[in-house]
C-alpha positions in Angstrom: -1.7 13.3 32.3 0.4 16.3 31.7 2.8 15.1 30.1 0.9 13.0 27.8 -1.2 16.6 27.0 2.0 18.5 26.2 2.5 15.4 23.4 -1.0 15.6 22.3 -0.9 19.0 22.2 2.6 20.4 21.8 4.4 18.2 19.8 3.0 15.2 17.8 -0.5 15.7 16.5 -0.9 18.5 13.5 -2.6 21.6 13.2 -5.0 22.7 10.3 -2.4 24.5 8.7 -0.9 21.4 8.5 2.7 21.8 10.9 3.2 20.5 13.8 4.6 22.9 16.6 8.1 21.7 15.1 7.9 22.4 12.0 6.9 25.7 12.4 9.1 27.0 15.1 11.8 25.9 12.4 10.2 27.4 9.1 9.4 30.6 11.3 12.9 31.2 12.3 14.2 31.0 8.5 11.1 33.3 7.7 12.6 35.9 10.1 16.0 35.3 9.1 15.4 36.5 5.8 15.6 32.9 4.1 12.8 33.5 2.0 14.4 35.7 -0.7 18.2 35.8 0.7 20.6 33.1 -0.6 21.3 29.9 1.5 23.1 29.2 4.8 24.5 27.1 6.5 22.3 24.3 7.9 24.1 24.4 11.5 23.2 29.0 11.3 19.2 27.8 11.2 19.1 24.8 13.6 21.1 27.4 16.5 18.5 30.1 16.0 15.2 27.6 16.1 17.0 27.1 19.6 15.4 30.3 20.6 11.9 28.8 19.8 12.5 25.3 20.1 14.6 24.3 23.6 14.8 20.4 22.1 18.6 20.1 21.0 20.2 20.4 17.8 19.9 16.5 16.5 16.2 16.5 16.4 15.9 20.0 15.4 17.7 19.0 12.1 15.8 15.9 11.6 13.2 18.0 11.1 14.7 19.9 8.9 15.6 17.2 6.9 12.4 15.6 6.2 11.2 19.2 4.9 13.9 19.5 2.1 13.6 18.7 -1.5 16.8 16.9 -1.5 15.3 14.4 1.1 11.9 13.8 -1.1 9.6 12.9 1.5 7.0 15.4 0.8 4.8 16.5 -2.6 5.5 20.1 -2.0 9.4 20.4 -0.3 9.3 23.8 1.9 12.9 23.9 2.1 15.5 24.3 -0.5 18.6 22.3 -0.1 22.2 22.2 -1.0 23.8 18.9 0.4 23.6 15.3 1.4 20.1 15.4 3.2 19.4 11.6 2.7 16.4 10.0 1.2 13.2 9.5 2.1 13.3 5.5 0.6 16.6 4.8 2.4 17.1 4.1 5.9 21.0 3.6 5.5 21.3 6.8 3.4 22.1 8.7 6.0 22.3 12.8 6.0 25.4 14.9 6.4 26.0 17.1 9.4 24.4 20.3 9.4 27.7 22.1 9.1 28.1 20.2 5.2 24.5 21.5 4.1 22.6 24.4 3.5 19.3 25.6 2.9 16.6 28.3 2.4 12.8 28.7 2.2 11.4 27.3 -0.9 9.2 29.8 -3.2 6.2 28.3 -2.1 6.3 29.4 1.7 5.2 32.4 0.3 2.0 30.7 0.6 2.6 30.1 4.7 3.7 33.1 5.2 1.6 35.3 3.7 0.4 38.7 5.2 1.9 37.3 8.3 2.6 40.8 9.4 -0.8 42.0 9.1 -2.1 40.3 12.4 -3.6 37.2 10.5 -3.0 34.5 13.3 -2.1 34.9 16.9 1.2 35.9 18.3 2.4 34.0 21.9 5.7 34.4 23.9 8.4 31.9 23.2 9.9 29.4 26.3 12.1 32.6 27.8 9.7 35.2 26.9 11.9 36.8 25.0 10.3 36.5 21.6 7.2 36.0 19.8 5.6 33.4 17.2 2.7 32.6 15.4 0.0 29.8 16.6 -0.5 28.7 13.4 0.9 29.9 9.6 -1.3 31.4 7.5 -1.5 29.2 4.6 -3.3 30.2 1.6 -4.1 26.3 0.4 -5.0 23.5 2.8 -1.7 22.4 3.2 -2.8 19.8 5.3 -3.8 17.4 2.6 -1.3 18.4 0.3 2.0 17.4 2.6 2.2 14.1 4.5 2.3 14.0 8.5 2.9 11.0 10.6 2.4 11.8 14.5 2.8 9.4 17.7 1.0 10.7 20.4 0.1 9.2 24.2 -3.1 7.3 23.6 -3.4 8.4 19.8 -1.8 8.8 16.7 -2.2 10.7 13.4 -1.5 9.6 10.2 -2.0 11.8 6.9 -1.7 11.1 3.5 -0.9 13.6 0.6 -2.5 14.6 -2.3 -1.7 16.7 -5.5 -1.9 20.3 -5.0 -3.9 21.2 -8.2 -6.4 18.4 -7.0 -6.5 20.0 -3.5 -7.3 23.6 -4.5 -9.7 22.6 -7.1 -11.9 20.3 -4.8 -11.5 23.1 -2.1 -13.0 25.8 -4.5 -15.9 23.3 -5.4 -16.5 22.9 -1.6 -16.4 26.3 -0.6 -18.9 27.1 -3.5 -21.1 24.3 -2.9 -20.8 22.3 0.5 -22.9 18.9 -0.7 -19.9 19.2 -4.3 -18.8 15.6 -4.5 -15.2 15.9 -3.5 -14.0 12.6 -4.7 -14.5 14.1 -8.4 -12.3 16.6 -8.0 -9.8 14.8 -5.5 -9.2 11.6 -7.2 -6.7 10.0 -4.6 -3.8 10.1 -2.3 -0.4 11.2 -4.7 3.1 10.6 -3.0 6.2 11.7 -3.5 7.7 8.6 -4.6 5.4 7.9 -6.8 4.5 4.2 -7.5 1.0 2.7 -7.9 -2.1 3.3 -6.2 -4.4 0.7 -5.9 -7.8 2.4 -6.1 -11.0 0.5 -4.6 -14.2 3.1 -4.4 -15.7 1.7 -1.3 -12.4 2.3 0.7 -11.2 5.4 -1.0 -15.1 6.7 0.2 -15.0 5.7 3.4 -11.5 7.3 4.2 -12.8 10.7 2.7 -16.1 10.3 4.7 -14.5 9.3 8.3 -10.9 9.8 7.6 -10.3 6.3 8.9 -9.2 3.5 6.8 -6.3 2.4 4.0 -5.2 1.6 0.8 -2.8 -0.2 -1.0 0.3 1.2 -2.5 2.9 -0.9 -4.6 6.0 -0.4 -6.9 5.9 0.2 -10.4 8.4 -1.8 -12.9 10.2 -2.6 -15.8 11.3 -5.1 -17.9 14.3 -5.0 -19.9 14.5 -7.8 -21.9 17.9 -7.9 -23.0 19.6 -8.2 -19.9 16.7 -10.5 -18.5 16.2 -7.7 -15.5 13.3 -6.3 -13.7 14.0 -2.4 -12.4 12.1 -1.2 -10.1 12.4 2.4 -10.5 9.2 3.8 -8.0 8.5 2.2 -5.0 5.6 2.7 -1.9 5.8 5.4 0.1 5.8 3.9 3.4 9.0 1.3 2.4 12.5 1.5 2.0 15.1 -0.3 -0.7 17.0 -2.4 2.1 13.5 -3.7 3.7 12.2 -4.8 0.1 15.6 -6.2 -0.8 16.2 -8.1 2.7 12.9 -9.8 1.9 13.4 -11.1 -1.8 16.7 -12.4 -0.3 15.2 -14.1 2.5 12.4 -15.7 -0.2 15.6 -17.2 -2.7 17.4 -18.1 0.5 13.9 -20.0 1.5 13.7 -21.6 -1.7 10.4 -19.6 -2.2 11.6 -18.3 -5.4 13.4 -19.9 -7.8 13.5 -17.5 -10.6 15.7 -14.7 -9.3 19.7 -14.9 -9.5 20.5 -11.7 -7.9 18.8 -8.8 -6.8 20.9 -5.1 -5.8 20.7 -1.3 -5.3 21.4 0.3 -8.3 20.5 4.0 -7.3 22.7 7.0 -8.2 22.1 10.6 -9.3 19.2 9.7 -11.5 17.0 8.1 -9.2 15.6 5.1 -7.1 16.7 1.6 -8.9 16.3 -1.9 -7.6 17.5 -4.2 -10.5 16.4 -8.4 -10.1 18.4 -10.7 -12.1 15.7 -13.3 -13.3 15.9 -16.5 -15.4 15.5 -16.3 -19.3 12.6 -18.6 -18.9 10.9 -16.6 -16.1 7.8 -14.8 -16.1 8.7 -11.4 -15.0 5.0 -10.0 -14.8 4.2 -13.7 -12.2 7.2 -13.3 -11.0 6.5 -9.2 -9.8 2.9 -10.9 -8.4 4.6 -13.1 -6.5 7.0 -10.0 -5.0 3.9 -8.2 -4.3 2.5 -10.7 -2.4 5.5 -11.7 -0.2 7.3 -8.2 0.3 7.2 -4.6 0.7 6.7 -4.2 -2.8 2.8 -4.0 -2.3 2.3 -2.0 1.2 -0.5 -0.5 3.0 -1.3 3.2 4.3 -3.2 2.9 7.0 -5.2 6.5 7.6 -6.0 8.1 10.7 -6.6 12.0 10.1 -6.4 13.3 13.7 -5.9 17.0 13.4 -6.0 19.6 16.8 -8.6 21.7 16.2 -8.4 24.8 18.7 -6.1 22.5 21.2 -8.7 19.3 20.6 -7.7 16.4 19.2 -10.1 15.4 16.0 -10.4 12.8 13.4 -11.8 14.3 10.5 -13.1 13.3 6.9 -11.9 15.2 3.7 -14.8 17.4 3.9 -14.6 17.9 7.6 -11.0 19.3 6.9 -12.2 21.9 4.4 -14.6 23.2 6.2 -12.3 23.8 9.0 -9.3 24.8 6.7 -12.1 26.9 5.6 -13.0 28.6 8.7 -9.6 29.1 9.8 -9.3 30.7 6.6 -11.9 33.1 6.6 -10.5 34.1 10.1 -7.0 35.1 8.8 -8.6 37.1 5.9 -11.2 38.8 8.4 -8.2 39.7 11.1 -6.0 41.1 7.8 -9.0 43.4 7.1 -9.2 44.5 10.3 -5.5 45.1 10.5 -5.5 46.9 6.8 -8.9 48.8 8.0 -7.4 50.5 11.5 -4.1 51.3 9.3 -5.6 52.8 6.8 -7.9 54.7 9.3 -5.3 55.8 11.8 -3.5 57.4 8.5 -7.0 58.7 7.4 -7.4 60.4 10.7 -4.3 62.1 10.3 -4.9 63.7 7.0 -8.2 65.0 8.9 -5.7 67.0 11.2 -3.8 68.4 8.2 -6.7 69.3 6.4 -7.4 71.4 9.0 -4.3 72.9 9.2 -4.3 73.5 5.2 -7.3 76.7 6.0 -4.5 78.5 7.6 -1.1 77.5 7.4 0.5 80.8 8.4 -1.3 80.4 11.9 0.3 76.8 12.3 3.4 78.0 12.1 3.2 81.2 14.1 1.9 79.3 16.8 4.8 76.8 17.0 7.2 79.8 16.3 5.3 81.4 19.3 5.2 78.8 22.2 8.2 79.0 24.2 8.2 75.3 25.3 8.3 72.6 23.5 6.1 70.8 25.2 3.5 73.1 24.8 3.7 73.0 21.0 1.4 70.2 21.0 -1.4 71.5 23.3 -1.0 75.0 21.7 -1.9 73.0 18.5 -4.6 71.1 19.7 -6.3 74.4 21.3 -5.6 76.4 17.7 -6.9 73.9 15.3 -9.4 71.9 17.4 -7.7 68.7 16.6 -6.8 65.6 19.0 -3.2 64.8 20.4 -2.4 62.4 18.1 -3.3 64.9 15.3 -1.0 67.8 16.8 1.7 65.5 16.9 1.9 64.7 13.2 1.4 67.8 12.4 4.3 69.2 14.8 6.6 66.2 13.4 6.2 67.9 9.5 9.7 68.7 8.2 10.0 72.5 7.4 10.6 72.0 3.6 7.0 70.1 3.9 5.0 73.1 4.9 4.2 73.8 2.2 0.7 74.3 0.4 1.3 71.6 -2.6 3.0 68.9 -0.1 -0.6 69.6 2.2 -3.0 69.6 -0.9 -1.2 66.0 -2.1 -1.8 64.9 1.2 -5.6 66.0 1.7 -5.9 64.4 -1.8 -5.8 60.8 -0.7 -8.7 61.3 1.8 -11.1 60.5 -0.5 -9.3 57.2 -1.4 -8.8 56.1 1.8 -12.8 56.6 2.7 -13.4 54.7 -0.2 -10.8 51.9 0.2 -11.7 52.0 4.3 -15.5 51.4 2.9 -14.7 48.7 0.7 -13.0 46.8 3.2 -15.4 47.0 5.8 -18.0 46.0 3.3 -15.8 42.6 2.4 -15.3 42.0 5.7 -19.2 41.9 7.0 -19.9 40.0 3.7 -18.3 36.1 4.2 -19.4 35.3 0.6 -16.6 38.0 -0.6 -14.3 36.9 1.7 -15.0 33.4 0.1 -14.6 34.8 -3.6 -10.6 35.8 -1.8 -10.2 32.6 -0.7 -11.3 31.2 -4.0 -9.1 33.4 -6.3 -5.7 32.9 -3.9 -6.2 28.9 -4.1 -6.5 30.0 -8.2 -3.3 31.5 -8.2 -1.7 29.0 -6.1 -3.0 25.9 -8.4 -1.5 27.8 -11.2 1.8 28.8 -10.0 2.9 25.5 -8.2 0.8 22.7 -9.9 2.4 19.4 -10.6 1.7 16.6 -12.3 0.8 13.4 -10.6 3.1 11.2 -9.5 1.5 8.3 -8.0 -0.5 6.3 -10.3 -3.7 5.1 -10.2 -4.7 1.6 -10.3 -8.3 0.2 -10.5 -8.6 -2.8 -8.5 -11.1 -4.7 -10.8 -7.8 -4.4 -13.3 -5.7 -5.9 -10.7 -4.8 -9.9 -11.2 -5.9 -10.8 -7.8 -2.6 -12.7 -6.2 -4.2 -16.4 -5.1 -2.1 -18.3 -2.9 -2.1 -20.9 -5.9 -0.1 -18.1 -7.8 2.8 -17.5 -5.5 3.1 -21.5 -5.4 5.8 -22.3 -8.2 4.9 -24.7 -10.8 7.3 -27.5 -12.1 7.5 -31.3 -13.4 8.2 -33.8 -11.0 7.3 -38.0 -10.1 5.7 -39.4 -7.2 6.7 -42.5 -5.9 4.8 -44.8 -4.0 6.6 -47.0 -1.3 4.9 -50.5 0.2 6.2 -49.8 3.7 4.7 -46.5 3.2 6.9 -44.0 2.1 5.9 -41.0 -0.5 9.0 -39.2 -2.4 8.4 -36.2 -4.2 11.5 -35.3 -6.6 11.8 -32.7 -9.2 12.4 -34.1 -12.8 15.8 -32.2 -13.2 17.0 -33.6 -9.7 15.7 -37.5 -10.6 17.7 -37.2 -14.2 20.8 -36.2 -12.2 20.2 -38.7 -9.5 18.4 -41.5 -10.4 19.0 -43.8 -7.8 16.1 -45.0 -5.6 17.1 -45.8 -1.5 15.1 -47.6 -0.3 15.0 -49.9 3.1 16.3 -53.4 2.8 12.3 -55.0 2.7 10.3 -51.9 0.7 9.6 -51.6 -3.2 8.1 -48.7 -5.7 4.7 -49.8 -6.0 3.6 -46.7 -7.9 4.8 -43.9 -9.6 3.1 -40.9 -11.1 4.0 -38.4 -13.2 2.9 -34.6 -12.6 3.9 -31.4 -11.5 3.7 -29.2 -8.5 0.2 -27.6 -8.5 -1.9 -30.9 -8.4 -4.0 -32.3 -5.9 -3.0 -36.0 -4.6 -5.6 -38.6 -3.8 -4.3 -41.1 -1.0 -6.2 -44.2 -1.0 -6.1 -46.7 2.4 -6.6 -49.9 3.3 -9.2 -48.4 5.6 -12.0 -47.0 2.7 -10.4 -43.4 3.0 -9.0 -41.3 0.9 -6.4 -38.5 2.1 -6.3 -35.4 0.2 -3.0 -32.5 -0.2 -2.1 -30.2 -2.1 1.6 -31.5 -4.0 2.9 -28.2 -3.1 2.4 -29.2 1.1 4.9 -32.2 0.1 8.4 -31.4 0.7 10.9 -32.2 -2.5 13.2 -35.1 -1.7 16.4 -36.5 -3.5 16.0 -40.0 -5.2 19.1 -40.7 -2.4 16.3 -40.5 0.4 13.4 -42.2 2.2 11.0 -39.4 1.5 8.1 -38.7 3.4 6.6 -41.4 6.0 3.0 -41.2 5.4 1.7 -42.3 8.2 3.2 -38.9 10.3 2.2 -37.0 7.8 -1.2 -38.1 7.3 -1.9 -39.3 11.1 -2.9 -42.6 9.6 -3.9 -45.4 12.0 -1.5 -48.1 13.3 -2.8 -51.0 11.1 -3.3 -48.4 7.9 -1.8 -48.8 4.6 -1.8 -46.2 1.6 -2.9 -48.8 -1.4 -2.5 -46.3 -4.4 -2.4 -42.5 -5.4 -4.1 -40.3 -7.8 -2.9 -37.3 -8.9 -5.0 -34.8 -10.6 -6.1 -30.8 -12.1 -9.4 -30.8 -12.9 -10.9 -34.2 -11.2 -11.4 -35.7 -14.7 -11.9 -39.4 -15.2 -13.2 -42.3 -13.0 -11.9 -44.8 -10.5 -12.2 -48.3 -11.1 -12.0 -50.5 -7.7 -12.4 -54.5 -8.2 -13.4 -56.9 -5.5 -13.1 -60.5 -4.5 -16.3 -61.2 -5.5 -16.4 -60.1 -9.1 -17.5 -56.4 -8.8 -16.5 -53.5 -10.2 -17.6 -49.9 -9.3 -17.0 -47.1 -11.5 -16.5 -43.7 -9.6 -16.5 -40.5 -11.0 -13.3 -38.9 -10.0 -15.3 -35.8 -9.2 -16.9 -37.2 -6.6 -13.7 -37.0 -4.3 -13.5 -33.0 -4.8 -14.8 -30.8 -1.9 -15.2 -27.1 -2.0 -13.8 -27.3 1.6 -10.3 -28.4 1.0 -11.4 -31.4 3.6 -7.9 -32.8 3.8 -9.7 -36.9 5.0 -12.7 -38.3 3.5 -14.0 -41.6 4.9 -16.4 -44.3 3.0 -13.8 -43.7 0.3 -15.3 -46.6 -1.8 -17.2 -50.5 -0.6 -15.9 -52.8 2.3 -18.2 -55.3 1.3 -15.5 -57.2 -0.1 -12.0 -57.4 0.0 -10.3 -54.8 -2.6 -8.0 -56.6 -5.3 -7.0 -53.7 -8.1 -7.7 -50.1 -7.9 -7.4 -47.8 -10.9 -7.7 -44.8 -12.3 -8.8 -44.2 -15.9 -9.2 -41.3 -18.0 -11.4 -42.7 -21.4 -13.2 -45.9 -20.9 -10.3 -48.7 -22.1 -10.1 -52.8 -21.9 -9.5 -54.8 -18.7 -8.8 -58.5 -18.5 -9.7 -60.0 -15.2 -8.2 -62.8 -13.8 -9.9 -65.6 -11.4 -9.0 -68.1 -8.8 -10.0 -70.9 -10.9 -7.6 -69.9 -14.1 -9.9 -68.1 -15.8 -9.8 -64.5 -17.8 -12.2 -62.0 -19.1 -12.1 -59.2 -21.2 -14.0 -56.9 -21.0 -14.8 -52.9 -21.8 -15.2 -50.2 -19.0 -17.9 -48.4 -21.2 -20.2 -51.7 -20.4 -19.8 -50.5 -16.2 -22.2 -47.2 -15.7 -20.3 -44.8 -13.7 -21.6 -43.3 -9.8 -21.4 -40.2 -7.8 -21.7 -42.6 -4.8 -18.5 -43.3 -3.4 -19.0 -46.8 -1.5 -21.2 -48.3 -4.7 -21.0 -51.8 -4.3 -20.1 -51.7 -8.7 -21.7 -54.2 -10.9 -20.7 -57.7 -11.4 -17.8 -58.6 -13.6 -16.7 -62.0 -13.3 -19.3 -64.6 -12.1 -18.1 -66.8 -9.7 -18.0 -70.7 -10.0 -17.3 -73.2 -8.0 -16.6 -70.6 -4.9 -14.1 -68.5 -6.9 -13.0 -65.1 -6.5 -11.8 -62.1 -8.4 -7.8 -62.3 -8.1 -6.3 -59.8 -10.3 -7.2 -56.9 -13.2 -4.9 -55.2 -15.8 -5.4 -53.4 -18.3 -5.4 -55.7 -21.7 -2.4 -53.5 -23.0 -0.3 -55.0 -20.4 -1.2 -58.4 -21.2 0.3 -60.3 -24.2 -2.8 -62.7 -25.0 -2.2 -63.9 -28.6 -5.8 -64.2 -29.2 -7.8 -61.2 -26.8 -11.2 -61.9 -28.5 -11.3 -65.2 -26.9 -11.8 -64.0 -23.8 -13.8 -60.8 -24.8 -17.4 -60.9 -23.3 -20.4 -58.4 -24.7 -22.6 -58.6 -22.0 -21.5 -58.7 -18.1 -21.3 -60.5 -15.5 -19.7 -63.5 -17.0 -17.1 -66.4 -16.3 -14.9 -66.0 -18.7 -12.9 -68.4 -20.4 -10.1 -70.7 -19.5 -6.5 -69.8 -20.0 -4.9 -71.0 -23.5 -1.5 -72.7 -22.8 0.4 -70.3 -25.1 -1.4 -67.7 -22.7 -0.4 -69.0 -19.6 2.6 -67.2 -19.1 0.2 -64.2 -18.1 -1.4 -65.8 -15.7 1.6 -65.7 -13.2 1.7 -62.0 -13.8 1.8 -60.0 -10.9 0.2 -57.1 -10.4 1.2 -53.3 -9.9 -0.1 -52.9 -6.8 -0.2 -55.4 -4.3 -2.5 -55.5 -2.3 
């Protein structure tokens, strides 16, 4: 328990000036060592003297220091200056040189942290040895906080801060401090990163994080298109990401055979900046091709909030506003204890110039009693008992040079009495009045907004102007044929593979029974032998050479022993009807629709009538001719427009061909694919009817078998 205290508290969670006790200790030592104005040192010269404050060991001393450099670009705001190889935040390979290659100062905005330091703004406490002193906290003039990211892994808890722009900071701080119900999210419009990128900006989540300081958002990389070379470069990318993790995963996608359209993909960063360059297909969509990315890699990430800050040595997860009003507090503090501090100088000095005043009635006395007393140490008493004053008094007086005695050098000093009273006055006055102190406050975050103000770099994004990324649009879309096996078997080949192979294998007893052209995105409607109808989505189907068996369909659908697939339908938009003819004459007209399900049910039963043996099954678009054939030689034409479509999936149809003599339905085609010389002699108006007998010079057609056997 301890030990996971000393975490908690001494090492991994922030403090509301916004460092962690690392941090500091390091940023402190280069404040003392005169970094803040002085020229640069040597990296290795600042990590040996934080050894006095922090007892951790060089390595992770300079990591530290590395993520706090500009050079290194993980933070809005850097607080170091750096000369050197100190990495990059977006690289994990990109590794740092050794503090003896680098150097490094305080940037010009630690002014800000360290500001009236020495006038007793924050507590002072012994170092590990005792042998020095540092601060509890900096005194930051902004709420440094929120402007600076800070990732922290505690025992038992974590914190996880997001930054924001400076300007945007200080201006929604000065609204808060003047009005405590201000709506802050009108002022602090969202998280800003130093490596830019997209924000993707939902109200409802950005609200809730700013009320509870819980939640996340989305970050992704922004892009561009350079037409001529058929490249995307991706030149900004999320903050919580690296190059090597987003280009690991477009590689594994193309090795996966996920994506189709990229033909290389590399680092291309140098001096200028971050830049990921994808080698895509002349035909490719770059902007479906970057939803796709987003979807499958790094290039769209999360930031997952958790604003745990240690308030007086307490761990706390604040909101936005619950930040300020600390920050605020804490603030007000500093400000109060530099008052005090400027208020007892200022009267200690005042006190003295009482003494001298004193002295200034009768100077000649002061110095004829120090000429006088023949010990030294009874100059002071003999002072105190001359002039009335106090010890302190005598002793500033005794300490006056010679030259100094003098009546001008006494009246120039009685002279600033008056100032001081009023100045001592004033201050006192600010200090018992917080809404001055406030007005402070408010004019230093001014200042600071003005001086170090940036322009945003992350972007904001509106969801609502988002293309929301549909598992149907990471699914690539092409032309390819379905074939149709009798023993069973389903292949799925791409057009470009079937012209380059077109070969069927098939085993020594199957045959193509059907074949259907269509691409990649479709649904496919199994029919049985059993009245059901299996339903999948072409992309589910694995591709397949022409040189192959393809897919058995009964382990893929879990079909029954005694189960046949009679015919497929593939389809976009469920338009059309099914046509299914019986033995006995019937035909039943199914809307198409009435096989879609707004539950992706992947097995429908009752798919259409057992009440008589099935002999064709079709699917038709437009209503069309049919001739149907019967047992007893017979053949009828006949119009689909003259059978009235149903919902109902298992109708029974109407009656087609009337039966005579005990015969039955045997076979329908469509009339295109029969070469009657005469149609119109078998053409009927009005069903059911028996048709008409075959002609001689017909009967060629009547041996025809048909597509589907079933």
């Amino acid at each position: 328990m301890p030990y996971a205290m000393s975490v908690i508290v001494s090492r991994a969670i922030p403090e509301i000036d916004g460092f962690k006790p690392s941090h500091r200790k390091l940023l402190y030592t280069m404040y003392k060592m005169g970094l803040l104005t002085g020229g640069r040192t040597k990296s290795a010269n600042i990590v040996g003297q934080t050894m006095k404050l922090n007892p951790h060991g060089d390595g992770p001393i300079y990591e530290t220091m590395v993520r706090l450099t500009k050079s290194n670009g993980a933070l809005l705001h850097p607080y170091i200056d750096s000369k050197g190889n100190f990495g990059k935040q977006y690289s994990k390979d990109m590794k740092y040189a050794a503090p003896r290659y680098t150097e490094a100062k305080l940037d010009k905005i630690c002014e800000e942290l360290f500001r009236d330091l020495d006038k007793n703004t924050v507590e002072f406490v012994d170092n590990y040895d005792g042998t020095m002193k540092e601060p509890t906290l900096l005194p930051t003039t902004f709420p440094n906080i929120l402007v600076n990211p800070n990732q922290g892994i505690a025992v038992g808890m974590a914190s996880n801060i997001c930054s924001f722009n400076l300007k945007e900071v200080c201006e929604a701080t000065i609204e808060y401090i003047q009005d405590e119900d201000a709506d802050i999210g009108k002022y602090l419009k969202a998280p800003d990163f130093s490596t830019g990128g997209q924000l993707i900006y939902n109200e409802k989540e950005m609200a809730e994080i700013y009320k509870t300081g819980k939640g996340s958002f989305k970050l992704r990389a922004s892009y561009k298109y350079d037409r001529e070379n058929s490249c995307i470069e991706i030149y900004e990318i999320p903050y919580t990401t690296t190059t090597e993790a987003i280009i690991d995963a477009i590689i594994d996608l193309v090795k996966g055979g996920k994506i189709k359209d990229i033909t290389d993909v590399r680092d291309e960063t140098d001096l200028e900046g971050l830049k990921i360059t994808i080698d895509i297909r002349k035909n490719a969509d770059p902007d479906a091709l970057m939803n796709k990315l987003y979807k499958l890699t790094p290039l769209q990430d999360s930031f997952s909030c958790n604003f745990n800050i240690l308030i007086n040595g307490r761990p706390k997860v604040m909101g936005v506003k619950a930040i300020l009003r600390e920050w605020t507090d804490f603030r007000i503090n500093c400000i109060k204890r530099q008052l005090l501090f400027d208020i007892d100088r200022k009267s200690e000095k005042l006190h003295l110039l009482y003494g001298l005043r004193k002295i200034l009635l009768d100077i000649d006395k002061a110095i004829r009693i120090i000429r006088e007393t023949e010990l030294e140490s009874e100059v002071v008493p003999n002072l105190m008992k001359g002039f009335g004053i106090d010890q302190v008094q005598a002793e500033y007086i005794a300490e006056i040079k010679l030259r100094n005695l003098n009546r001008e050098y006494i009246l120039n000093r009685v002279d600033e009495v008056g100032s001081l009273e009023k100045g001592i006055n004033e201050l006192k006055e600010t200090y018992s009045d917080e809404g001055k102190i406030k007005k402070i406050i408010i004019k230093q975050l001014k200042e600071v907004a003005k001086k170090y103000e940036q322009p945003r770099r992350t972007q904001i994004v509106y969801d609502d102007e988002i293309e929301e990324i549909t598992p149907d649009l990471l699914i690539e879309d092409y032309n390819l044929k379905l074939f149709l096996t009798e023993q069973n078997y389903l292949k799925k080949i791409a057009l470009t593979s079937l012209r380059a192979n077109p070969e069927h294998k098939l085993k020594d007893d199957d045959r193509i029974i059907q074949e259907v052209e269509t691409h990649n995105k479709a649904d496919l409607l199994l029919f049985s032998s059993k009245q059901t109808v299996y339903k999948l989505k072409i992309y589910e189907i694995n591709d397949c050479k022409a040189s192959s068996l393809g897919e058995y369909l009964p382990n893929l659908l879990e079909m029954d022993e005694d189960e046949k697939i009679l015919y497929m339908v593939a389809t976009d938009d469920y338009k059309g009807y099914l046509l299914f003819s019986f033995e006995n004459g019937k035909v039943a007209k199914i809307d198409l629709a009435s096989y879609a399900t707004k539950t992706n049910r992947k097995k429908l039963a009752n798919a259409y009538s057992d009440l008589s043996p099935l002999v064709n099954i079709m699917h038709i678009i437009e209503d069309m001719d049919l001739v149907a054939f019967s047992s007893i030689n017979k053949a009828l034409v006949f119009n689909t427009s003259a059978i009235n479509s149903k919902t109902t999936r298992n109708s029974q149809g109407v009656q087609v061909l009337k039966s005579k003599k005990g015969s039955i339905m045997t076979a329908v085609k469509p009339l295109s694919q029969v070469n009657f010389k005469d149609p119109d002699y078998y053409r009927t108006q009005n069903i059911p009817a028996v048709g008409c007998y075959i002609k001689s010079e017909d009967e060629e057609d009547k041996q025809l078998k048909l597509d589907i056997d079933i």
